[in-house]
Kinemage of the C-alpha trace (Angstrom):
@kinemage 1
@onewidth
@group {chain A} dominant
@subgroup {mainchain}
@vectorlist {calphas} color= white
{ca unk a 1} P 18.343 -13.483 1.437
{ca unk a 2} L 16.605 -11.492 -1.779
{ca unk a 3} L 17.011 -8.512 -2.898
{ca unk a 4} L 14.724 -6.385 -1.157
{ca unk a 5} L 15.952 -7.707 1.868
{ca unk a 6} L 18.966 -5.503 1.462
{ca unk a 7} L 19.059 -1.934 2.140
{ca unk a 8} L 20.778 -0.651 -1.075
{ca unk a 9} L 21.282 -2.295 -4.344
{ca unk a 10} L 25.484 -1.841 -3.426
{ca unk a 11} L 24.979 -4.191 -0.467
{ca unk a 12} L 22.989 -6.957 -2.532
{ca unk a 13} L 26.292 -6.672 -5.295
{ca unk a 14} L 28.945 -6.657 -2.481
{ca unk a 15} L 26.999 -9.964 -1.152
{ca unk a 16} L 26.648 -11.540 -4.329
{ca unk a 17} L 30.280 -9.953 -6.494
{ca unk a 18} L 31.063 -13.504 -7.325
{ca unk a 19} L 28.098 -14.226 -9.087
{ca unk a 20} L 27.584 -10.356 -11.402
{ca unk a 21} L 31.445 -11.291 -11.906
{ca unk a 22} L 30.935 -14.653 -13.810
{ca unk a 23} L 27.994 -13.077 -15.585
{ca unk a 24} L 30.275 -10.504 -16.884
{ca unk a 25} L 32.499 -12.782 -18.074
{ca unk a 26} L 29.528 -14.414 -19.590
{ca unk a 27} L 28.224 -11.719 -21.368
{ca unk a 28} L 31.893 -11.178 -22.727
{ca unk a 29} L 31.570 -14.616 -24.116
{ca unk a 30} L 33.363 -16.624 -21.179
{ca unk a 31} L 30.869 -19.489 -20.269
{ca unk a 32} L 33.717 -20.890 -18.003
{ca unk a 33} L 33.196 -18.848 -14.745
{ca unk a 34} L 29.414 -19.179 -14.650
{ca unk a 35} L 28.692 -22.619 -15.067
{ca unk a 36} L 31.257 -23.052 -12.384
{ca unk a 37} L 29.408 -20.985 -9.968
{ca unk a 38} L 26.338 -22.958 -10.725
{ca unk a 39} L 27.805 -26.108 -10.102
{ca unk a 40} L 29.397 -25.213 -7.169
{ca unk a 41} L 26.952 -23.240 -5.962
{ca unk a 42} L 23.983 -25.089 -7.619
{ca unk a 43} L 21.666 -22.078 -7.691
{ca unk a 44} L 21.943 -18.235 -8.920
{ca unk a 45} L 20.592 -15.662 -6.512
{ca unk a 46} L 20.653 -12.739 -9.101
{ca unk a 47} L 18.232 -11.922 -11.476
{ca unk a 48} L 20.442 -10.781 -13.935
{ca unk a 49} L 21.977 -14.061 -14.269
{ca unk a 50} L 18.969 -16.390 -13.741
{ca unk a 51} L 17.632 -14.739 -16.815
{ca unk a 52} L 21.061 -14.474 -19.344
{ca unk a 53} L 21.083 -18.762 -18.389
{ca unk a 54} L 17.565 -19.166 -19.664
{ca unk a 55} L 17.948 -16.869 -22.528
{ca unk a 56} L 21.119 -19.090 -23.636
{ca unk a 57} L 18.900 -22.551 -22.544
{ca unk a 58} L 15.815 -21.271 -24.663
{ca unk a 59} L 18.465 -20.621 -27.546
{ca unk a 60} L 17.494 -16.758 -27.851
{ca unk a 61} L 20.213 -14.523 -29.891
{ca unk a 62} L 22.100 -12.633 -26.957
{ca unk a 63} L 21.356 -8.971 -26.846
{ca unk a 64} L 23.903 -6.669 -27.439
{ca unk a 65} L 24.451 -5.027 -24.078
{ca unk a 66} L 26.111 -1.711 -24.060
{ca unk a 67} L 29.536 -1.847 -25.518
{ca unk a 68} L 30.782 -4.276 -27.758
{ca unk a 69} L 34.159 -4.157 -26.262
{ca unk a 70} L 34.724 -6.321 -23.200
{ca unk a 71} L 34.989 -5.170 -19.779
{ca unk a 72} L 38.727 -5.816 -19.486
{ca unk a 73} L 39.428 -3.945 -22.715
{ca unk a 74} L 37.124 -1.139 -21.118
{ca unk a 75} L 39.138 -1.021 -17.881
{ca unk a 76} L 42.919 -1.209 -20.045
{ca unk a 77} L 41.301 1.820 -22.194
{ca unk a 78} L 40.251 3.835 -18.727
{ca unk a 79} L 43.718 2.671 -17.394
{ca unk a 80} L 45.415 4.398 -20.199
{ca unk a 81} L 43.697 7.674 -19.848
{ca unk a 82} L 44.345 7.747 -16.243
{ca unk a 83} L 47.955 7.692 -17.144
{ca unk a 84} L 47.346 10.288 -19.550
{ca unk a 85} L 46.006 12.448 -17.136
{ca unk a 86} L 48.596 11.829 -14.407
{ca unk a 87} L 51.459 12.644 -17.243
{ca unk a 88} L 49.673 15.996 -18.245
{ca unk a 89} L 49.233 16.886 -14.382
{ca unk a 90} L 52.753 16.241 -13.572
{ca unk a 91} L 54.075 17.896 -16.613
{ca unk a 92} L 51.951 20.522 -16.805
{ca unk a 93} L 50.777 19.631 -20.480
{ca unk a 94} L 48.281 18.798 -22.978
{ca unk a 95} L 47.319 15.654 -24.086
{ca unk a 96} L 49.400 15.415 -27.466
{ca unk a 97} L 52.433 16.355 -25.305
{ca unk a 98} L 51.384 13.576 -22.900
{ca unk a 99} L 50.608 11.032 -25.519
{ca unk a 100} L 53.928 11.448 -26.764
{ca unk a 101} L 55.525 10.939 -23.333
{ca unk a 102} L 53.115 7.763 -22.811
{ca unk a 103} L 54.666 6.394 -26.118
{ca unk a 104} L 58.284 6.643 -24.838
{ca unk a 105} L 57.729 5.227 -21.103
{ca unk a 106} L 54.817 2.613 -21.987
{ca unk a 107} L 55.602 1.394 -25.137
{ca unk a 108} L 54.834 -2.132 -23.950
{ca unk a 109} L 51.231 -1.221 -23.333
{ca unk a 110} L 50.498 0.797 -26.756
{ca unk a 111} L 53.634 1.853 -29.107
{ca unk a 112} L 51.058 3.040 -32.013
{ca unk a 113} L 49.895 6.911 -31.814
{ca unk a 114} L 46.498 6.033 -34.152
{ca unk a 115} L 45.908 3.395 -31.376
{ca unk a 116} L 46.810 5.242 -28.311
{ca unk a 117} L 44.189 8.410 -29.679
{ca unk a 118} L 41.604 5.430 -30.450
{ca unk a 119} L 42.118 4.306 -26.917
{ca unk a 120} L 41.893 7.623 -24.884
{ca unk a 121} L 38.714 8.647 -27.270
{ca unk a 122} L 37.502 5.241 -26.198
{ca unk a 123} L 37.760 5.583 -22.263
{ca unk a 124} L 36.212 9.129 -23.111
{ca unk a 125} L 32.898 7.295 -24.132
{ca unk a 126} L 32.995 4.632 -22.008
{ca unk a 127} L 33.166 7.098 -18.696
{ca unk a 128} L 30.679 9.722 -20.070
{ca unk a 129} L 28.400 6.531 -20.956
{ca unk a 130} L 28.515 5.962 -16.924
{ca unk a 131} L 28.508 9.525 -15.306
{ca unk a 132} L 26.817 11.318 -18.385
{ca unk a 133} L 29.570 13.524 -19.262
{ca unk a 134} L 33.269 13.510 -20.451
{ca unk a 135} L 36.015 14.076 -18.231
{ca unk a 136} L 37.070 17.879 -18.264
{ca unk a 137} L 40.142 18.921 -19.510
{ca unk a 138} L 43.218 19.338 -17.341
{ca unk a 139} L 44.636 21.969 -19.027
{ca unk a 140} L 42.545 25.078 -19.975
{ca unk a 141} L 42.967 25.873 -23.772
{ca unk a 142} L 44.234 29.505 -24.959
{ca unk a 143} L 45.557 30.655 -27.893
{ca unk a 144} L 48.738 29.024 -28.188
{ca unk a 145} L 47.523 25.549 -27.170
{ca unk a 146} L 49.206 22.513 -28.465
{ca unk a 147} L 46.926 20.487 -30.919
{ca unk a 148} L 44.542 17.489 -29.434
C-alpha cells in the first residue's frame, strides 16, 4: 500500500517503523541497517529513504538534517533530564540541587557537572526544537532560589 492509502501519516510509520528506523541509523552514519532492509526486503516503500539512497548513489554531499548529534545521544540527553526532573519532583528542589543528587546516584551515566549542565541544556533544545517550547520549570523561582 502507499501512502495516501493510509489514513494518518502515524499509521503509514507504524506500518513501515522498520524501514524510517534503518534510515535513521543511516542518516547517523550507520549504512549497516539499511542496506540490510533492502536486501532483504529488495525495495523501500518510503520516500524518505528512496531519496537519502539515491542522493548517496548520485554521490551528492549529505545534508545536514537537524541536529548534528545522533538520535541515541538525543534520547541519553532527554533521558537525563527526565531524571532530573523526577529528582527535583521527589525532592522538592531545583535543578542545581538535583544535579548534584544525579552526580552521586548516576555517576556511571555522567560523573562531570560541566557535562551533566551541557547535557540537560541539550535535551532543553532538542524538546523545544519538537514541541516549540522548553519544558517549564518544576519549581517556581522566588527570592531565595538556589542558582541554575
Amino acid at each position: 500500500m502507499k501512502r495516501d492509502q493510509y489514513p494518518t501519516f502515524l499509521d503509514w510509520w507504524f506500518v513501515n517503523e522498520e524501514e524510517y528506523s534503518a534510515l535513521s541509523d543511516a542518516q547517523d552514519g550507520n549504512l549497516v541497517p539499511l542496506a540490510e532492509l533492502i536486501e532483504a526486503k529488495g525495495q523501500l516503500a518510503t520516500i524518505e529513504a528512496r531519496e537519502f539512497v539515491a542522493s548517496r548513489l548520485k554521490g551528492e554531499k549529505q545534508k545536514k538534517v537537524g541536529a548534528k548529534r545522533t538520535i541515541a545521544q538525543q534520547a541519553k540527553e532527554v533521558g537525563i533530564l527526565g531524571l532530573i526532573r523526577d529528582i527535583q519532583k521527589k525532592l522538592g528542589c531545583g535543578e542545581h540541587t538535583a544535579r548534584a543528587v544525579f552526580l552521586d546516584r548516576h555517576s556511571d551515566i555522567c560523573s562531570n557537572e560541566e557535562t551533566l549542565k551541557t547535557y540537560i541544556r541539550r535535551a532543553k533544545l532538542t524538546l523545544e526544537e519538537a514541541f516549540g517550547r522548553k519544558p517549564p520549570p518544576l519549581v517556581q523561582k522566588g527570592p531565595h532560589s538556589e542558582p541554575e
